[in-house]
PyMOL Python script that loads the backbone (N, CA, C, O; Angstrom):
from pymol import cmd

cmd.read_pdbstr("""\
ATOM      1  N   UNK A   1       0.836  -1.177   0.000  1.00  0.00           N
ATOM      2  CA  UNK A   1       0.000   0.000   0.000  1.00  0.00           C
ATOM      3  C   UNK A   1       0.885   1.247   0.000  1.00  0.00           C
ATOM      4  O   UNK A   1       1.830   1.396   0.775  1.00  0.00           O
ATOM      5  N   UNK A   2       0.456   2.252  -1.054  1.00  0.00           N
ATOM      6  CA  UNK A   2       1.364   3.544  -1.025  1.00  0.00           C
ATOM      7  C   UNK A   2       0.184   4.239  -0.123  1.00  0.00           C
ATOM      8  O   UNK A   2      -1.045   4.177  -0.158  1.00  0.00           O
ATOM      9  N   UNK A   3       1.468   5.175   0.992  1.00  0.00           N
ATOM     10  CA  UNK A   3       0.879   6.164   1.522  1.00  0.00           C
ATOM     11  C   UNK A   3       0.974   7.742   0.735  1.00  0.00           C
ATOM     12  O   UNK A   3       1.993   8.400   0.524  1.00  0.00           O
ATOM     13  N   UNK A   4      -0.259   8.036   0.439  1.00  0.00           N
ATOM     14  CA  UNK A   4      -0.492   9.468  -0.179  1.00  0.00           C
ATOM     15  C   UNK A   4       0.290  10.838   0.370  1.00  0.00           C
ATOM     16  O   UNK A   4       0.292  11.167   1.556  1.00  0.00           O
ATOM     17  N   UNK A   5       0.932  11.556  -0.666  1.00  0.00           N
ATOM     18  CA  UNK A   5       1.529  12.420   0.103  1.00  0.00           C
ATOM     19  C   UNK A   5       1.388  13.994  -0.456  1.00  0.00           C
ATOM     20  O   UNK A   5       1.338  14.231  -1.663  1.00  0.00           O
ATOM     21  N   UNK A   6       1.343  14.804   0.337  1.00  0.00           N
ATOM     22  CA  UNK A   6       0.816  16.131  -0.110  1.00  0.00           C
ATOM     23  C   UNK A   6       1.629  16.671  -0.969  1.00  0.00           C
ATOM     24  O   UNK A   6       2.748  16.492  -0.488  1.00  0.00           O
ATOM     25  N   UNK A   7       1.733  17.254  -2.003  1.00  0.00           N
ATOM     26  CA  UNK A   7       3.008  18.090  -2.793  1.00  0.00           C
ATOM     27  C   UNK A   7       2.442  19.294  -2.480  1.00  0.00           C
ATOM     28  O   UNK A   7       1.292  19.725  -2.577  1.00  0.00           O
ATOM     29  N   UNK A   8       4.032  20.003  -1.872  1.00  0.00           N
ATOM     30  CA  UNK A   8       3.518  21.262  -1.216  1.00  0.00           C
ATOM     31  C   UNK A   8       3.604  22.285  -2.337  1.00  0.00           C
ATOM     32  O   UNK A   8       2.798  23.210  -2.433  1.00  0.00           O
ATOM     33  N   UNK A   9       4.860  22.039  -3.390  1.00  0.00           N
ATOM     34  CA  UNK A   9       4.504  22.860  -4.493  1.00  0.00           C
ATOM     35  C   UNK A   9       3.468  22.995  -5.325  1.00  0.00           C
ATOM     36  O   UNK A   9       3.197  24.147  -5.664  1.00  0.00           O
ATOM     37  N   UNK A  10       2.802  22.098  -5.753  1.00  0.00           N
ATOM     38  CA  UNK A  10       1.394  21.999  -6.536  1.00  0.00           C
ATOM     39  C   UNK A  10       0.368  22.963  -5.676  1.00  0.00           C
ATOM     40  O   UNK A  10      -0.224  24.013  -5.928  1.00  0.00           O
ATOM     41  N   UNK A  11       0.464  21.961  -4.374  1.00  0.00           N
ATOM     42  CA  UNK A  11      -0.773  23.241  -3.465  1.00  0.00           C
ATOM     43  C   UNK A  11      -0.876  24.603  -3.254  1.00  0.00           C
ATOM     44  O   UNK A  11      -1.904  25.271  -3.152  1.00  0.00           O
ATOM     45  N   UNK A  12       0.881  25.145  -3.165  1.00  0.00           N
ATOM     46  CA  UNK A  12       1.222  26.048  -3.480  1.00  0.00           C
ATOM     47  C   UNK A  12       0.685  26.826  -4.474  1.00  0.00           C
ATOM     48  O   UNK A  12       0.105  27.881  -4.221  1.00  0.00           O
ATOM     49  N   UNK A  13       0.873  26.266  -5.921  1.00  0.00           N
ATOM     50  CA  UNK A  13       0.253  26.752  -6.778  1.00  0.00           C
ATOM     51  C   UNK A  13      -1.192  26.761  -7.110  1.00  0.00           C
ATOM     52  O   UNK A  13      -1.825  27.582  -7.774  1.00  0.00           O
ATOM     53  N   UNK A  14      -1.501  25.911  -6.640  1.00  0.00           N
ATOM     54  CA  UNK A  14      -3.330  25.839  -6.344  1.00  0.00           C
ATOM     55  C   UNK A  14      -3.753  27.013  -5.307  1.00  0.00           C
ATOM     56  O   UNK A  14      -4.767  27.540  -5.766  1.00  0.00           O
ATOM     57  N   UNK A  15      -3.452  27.499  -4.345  1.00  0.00           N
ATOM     58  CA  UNK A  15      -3.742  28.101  -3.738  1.00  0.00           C
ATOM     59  C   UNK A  15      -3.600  29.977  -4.522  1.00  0.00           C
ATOM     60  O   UNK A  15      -4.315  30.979  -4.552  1.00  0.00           O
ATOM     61  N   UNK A  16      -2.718  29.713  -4.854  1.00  0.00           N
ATOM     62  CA  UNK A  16      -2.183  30.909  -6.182  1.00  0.00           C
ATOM     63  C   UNK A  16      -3.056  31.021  -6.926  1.00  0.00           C
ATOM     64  O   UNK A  16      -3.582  32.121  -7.096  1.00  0.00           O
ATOM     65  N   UNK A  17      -3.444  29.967  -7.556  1.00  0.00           N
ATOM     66  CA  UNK A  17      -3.886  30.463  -9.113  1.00  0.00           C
ATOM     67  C   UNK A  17      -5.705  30.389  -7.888  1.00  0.00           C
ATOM     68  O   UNK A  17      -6.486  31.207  -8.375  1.00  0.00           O
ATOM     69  N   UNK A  18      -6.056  30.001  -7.206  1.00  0.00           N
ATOM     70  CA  UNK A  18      -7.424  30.369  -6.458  1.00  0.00           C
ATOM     71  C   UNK A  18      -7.786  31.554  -6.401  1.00  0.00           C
ATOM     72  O   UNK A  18      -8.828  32.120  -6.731  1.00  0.00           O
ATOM     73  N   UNK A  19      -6.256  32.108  -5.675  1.00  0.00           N
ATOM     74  CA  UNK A  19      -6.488  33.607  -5.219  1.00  0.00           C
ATOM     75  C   UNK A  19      -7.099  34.000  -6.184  1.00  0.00           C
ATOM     76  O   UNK A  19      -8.291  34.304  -6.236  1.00  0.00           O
ATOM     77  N   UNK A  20      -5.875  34.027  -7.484  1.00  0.00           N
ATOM     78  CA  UNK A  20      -5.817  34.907  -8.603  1.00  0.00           C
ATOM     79  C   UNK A  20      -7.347  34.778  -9.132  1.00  0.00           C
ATOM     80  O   UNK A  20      -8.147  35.710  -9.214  1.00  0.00           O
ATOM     81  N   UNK A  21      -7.509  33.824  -9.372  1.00  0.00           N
ATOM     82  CA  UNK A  21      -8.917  33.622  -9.792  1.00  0.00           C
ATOM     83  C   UNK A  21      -9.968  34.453  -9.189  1.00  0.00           C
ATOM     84  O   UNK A  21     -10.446  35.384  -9.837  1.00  0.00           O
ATOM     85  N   UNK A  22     -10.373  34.180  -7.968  1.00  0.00           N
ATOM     86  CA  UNK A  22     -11.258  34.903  -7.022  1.00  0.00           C
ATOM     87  C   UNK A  22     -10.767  36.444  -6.864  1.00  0.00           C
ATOM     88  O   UNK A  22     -11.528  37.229  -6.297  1.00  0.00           O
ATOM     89  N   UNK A  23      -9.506  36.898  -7.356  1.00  0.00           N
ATOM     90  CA  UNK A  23      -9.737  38.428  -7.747  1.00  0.00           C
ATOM     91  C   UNK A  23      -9.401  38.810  -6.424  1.00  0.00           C
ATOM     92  O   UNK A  23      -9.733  39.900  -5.958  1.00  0.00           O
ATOM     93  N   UNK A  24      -8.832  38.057  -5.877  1.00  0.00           N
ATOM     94  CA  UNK A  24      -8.551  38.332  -3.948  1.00  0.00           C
ATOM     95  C   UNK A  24      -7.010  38.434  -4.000  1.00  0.00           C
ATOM     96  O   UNK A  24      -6.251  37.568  -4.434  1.00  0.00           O
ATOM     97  N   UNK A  25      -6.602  39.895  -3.377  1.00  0.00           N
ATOM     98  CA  UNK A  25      -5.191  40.437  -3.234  1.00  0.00           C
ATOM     99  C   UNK A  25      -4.733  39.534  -1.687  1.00  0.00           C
ATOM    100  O   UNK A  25      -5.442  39.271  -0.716  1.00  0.00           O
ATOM    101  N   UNK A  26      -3.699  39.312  -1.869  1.00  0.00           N
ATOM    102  CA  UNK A  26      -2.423  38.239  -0.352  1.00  0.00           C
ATOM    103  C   UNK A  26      -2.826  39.384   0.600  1.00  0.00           C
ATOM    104  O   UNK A  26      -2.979  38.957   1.744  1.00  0.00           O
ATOM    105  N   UNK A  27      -3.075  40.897   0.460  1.00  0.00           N
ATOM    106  CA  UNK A  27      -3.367  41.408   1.591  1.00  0.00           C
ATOM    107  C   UNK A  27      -5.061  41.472   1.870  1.00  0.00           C
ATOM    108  O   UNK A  27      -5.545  41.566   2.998  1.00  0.00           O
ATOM    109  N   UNK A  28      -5.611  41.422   0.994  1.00  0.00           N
ATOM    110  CA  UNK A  28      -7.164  40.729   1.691  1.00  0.00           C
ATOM    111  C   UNK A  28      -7.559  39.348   1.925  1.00  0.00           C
ATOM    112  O   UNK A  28      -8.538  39.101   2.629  1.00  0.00           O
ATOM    113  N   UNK A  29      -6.872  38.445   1.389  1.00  0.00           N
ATOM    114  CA  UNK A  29      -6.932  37.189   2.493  1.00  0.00           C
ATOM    115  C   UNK A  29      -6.214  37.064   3.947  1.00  0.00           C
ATOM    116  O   UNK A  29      -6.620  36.529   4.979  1.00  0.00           O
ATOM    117  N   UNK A  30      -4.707  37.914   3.591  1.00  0.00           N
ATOM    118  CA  UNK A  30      -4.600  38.032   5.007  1.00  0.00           C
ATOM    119  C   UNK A  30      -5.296  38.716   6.010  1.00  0.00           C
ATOM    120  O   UNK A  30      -5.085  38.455   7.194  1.00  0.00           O
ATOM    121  N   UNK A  31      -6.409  39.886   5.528  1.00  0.00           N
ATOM    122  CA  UNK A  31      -7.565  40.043   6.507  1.00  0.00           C
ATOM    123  C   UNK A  31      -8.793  39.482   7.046  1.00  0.00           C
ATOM    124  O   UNK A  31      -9.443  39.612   8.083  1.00  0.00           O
ATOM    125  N   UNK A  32      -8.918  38.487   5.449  1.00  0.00           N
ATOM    126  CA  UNK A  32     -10.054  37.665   5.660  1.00  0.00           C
ATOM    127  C   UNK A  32     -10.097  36.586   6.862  1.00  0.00           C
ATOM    128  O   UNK A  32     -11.077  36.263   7.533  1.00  0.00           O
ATOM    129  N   UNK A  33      -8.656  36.077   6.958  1.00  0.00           N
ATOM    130  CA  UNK A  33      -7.910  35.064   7.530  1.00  0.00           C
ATOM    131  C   UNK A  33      -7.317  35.557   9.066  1.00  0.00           C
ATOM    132  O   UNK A  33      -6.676  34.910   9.894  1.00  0.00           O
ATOM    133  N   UNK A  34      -7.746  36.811   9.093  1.00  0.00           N
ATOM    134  CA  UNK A  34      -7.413  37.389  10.420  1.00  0.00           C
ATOM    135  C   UNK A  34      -5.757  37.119  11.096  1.00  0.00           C
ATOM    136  O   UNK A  34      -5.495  36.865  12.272  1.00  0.00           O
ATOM    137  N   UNK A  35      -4.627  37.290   9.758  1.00  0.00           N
ATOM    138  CA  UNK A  35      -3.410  37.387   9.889  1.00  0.00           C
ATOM    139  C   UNK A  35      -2.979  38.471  10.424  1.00  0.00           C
ATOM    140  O   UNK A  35      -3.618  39.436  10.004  1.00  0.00           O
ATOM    141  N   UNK A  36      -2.017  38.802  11.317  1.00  0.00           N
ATOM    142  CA  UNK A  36      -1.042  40.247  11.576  1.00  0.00           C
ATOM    143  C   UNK A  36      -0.337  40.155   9.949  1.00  0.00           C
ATOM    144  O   UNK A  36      -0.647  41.033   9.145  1.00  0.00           O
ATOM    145  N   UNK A  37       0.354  39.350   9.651  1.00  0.00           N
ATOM    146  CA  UNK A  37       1.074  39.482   8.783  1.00  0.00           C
ATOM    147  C   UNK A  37       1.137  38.588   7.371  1.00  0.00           C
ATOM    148  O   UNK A  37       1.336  37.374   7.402  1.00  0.00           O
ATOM    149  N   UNK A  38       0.961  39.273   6.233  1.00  0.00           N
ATOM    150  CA  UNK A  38       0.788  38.009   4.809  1.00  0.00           C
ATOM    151  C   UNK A  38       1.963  36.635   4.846  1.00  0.00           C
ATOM    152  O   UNK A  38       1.909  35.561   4.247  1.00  0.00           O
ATOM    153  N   UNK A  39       2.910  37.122   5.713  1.00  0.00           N
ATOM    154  CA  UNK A  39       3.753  35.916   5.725  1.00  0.00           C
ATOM    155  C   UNK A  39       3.251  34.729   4.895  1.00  0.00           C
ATOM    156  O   UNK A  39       3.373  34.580   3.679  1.00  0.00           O
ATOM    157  N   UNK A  40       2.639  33.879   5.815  1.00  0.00           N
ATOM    158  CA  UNK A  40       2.329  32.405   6.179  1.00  0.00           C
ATOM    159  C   UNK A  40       1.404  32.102   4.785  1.00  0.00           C
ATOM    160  O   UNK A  40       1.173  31.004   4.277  1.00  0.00           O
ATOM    161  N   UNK A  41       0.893  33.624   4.279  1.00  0.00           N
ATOM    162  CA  UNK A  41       0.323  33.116   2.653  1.00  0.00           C
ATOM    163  C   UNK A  41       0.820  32.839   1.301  1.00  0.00           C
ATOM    164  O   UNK A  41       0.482  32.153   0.337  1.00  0.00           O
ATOM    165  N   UNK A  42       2.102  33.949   1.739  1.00  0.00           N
ATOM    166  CA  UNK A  42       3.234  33.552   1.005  1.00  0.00           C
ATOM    167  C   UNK A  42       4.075  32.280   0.867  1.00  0.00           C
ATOM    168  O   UNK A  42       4.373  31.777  -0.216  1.00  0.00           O
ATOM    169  N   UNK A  43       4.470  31.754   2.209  1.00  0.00           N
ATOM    170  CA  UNK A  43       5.058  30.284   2.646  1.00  0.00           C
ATOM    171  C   UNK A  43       3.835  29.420   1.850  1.00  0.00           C
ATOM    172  O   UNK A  43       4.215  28.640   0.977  1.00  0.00           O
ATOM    173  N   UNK A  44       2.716  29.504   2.056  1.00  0.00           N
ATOM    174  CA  UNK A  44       2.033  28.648   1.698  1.00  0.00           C
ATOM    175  C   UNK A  44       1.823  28.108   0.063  1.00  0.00           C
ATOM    176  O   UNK A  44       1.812  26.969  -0.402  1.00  0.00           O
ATOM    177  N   UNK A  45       1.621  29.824  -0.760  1.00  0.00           N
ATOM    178  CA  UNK A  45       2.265  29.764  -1.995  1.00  0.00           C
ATOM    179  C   UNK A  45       3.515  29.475  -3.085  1.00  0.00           C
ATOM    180  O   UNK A  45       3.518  29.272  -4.299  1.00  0.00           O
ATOM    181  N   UNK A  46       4.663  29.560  -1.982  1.00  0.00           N
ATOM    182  CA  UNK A  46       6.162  29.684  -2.832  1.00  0.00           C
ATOM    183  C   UNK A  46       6.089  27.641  -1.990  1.00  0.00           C
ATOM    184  O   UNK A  46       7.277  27.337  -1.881  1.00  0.00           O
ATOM    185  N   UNK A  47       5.459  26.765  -1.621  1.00  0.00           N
ATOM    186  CA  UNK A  47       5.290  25.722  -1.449  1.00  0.00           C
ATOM    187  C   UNK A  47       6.034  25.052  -0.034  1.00  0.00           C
ATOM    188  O   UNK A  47       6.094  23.869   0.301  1.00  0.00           O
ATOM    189  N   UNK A  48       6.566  26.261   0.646  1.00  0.00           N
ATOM    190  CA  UNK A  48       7.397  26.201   1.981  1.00  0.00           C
ATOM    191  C   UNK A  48       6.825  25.415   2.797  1.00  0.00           C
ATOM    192  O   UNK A  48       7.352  24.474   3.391  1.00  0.00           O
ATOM    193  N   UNK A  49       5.249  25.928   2.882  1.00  0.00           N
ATOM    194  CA  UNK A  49       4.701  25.256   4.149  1.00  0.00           C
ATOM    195  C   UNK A  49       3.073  25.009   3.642  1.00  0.00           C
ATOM    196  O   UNK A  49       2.672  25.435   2.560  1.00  0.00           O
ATOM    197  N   UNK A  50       2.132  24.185   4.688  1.00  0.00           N
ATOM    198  CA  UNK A  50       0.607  23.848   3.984  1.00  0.00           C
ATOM    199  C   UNK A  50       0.278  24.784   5.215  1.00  0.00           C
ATOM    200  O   UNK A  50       0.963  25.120   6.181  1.00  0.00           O
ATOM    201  N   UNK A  51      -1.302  25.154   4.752  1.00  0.00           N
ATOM    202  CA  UNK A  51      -2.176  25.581   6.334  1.00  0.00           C
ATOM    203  C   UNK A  51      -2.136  24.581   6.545  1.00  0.00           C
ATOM    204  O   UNK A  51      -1.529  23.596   6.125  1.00  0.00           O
ATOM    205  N   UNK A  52      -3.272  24.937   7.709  1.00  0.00           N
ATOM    206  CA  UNK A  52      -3.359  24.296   8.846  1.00  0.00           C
ATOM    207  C   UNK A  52      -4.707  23.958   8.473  1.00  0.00           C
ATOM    208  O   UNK A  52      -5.223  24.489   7.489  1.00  0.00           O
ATOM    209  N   UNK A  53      -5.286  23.164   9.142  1.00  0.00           N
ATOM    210  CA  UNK A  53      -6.414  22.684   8.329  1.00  0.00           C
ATOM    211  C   UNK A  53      -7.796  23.288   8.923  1.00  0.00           C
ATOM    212  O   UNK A  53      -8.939  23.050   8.534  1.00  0.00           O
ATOM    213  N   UNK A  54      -7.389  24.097   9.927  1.00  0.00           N
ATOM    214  CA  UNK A  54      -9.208  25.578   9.935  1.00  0.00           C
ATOM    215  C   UNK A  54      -9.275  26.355   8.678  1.00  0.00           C
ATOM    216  O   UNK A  54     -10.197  26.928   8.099  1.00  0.00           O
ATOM    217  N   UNK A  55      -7.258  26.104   8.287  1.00  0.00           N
ATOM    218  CA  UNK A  55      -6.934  27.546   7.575  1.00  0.00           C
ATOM    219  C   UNK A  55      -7.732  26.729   5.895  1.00  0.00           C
ATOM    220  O   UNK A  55      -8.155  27.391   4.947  1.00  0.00           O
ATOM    221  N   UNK A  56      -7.727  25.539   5.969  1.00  0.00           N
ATOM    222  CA  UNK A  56      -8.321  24.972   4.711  1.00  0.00           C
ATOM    223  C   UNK A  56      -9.023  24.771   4.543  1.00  0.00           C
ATOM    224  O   UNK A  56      -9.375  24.415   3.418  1.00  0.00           O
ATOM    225  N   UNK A  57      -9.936  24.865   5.775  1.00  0.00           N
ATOM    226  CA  UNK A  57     -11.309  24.836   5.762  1.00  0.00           C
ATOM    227  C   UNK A  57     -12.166  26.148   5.271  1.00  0.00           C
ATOM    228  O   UNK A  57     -13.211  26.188   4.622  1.00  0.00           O
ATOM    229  N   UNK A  58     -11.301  27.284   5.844  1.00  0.00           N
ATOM    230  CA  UNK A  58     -11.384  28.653   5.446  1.00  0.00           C
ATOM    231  C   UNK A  58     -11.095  29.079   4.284  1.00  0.00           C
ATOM    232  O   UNK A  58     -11.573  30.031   3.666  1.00  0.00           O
ATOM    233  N   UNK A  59     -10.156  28.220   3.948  1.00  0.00           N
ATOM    234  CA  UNK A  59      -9.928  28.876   2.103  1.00  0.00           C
ATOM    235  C   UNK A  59     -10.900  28.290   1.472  1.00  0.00           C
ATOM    236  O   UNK A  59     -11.748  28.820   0.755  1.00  0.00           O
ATOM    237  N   UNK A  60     -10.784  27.283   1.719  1.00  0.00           N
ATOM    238  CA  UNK A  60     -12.170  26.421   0.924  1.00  0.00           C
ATOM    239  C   UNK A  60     -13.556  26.997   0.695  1.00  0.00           C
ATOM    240  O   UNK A  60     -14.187  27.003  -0.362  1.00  0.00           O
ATOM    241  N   UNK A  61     -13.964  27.544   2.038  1.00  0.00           N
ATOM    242  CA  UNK A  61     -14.925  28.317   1.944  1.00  0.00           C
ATOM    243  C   UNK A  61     -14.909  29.875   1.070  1.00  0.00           C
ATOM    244  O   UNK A  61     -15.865  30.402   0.501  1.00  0.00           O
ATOM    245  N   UNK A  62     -13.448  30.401   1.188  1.00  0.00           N
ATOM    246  CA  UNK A  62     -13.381  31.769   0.617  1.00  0.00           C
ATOM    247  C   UNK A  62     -13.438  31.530  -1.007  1.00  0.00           C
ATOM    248  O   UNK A  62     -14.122  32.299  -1.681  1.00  0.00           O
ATOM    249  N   UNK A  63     -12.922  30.763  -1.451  1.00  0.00           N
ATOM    250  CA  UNK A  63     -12.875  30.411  -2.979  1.00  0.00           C
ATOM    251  C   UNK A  63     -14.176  29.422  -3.504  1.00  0.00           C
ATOM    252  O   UNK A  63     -14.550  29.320  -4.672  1.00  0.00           O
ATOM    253  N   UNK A  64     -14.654  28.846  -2.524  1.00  0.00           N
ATOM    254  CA  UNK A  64     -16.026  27.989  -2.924  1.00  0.00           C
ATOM    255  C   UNK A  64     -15.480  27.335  -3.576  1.00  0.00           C
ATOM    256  O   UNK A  64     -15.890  27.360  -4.737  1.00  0.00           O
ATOM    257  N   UNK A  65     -14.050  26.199  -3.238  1.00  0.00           N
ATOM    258  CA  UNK A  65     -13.711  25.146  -3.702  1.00  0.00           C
ATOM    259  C   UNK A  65     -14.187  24.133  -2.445  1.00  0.00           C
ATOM    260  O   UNK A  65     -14.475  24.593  -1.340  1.00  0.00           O
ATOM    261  N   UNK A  66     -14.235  22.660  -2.761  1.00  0.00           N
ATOM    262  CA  UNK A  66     -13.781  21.733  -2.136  1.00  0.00           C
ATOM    263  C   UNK A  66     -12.602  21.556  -1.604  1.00  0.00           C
ATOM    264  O   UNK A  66     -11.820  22.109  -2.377  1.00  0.00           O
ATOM    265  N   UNK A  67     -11.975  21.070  -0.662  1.00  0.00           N
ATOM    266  CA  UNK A  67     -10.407  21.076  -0.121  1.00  0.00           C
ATOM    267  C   UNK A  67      -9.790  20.348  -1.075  1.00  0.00           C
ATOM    268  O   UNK A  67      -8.608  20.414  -1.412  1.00  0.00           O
ATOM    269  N   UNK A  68     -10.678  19.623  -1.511  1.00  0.00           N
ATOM    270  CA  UNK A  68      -9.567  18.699  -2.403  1.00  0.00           C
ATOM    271  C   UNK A  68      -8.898  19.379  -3.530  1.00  0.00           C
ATOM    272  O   UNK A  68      -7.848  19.179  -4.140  1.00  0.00           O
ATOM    273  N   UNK A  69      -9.876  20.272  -3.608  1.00  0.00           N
ATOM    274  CA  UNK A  69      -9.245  21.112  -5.305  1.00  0.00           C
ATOM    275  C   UNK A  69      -8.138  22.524  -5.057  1.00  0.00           C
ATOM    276  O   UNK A  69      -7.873  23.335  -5.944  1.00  0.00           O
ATOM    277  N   UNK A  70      -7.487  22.577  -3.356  1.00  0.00           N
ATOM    278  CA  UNK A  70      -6.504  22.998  -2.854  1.00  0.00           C
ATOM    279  C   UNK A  70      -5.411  21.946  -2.834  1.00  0.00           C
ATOM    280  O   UNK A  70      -4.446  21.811  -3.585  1.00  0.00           O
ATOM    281  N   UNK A  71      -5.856  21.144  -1.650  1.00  0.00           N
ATOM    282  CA  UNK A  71      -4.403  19.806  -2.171  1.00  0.00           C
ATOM    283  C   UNK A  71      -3.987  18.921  -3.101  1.00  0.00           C
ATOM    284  O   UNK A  71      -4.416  17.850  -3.532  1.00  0.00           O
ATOM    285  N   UNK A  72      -2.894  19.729  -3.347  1.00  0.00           N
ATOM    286  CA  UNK A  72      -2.345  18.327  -4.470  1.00  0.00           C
ATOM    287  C   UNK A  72      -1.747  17.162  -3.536  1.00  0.00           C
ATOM    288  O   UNK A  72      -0.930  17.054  -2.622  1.00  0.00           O
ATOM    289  N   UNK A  73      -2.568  16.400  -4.243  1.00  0.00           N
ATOM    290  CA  UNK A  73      -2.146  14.945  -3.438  1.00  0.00           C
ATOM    291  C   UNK A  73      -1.543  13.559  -4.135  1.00  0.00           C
ATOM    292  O   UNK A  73      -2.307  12.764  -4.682  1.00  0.00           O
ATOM    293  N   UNK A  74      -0.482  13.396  -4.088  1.00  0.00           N
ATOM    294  CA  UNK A  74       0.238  12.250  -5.256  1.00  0.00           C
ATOM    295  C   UNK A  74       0.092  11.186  -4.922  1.00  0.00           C
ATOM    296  O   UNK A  74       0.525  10.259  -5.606  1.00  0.00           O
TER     297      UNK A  74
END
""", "prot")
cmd.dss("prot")
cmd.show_as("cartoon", "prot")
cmd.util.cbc("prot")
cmd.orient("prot")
């Protein structure tokens, strides 16, 4: 059995091309998202790091995707 594993670059870019799509600037999700700082949206985009999974529950909801169509999953 293979265990499934997240590619943080793909999600990265999924989360990117969401924004872009939804017309939503890194500094209004970081308000939407109730960030001090865009940091962690950036990490999340350049494929550094994933949210956290309220935070994917929350994007999910902000873009009116399913989570799945945030994680790339190999």
């Amino acid at each position: 059995m293979q265990i499934p594993v997240v590619n943080l670059k793909q999600t990265g870019q999924n989360i990117y091309l969401l924004r872009e799509q939804s017309g939503i600037s890194v500094k209004e999700l970081q308000l939407l998202l109730g960030f001090a700082t865009p940091q962690a949206i950036y990490k999340w985009e350049h494929g550094d790091s994933l949210p956290t999974v309220d935070n994917l529950v929350a994007l999910s909801a902000i873009f009116s995707v399913p989570i799945d169509s945030i994680l790339a999953v190999s």
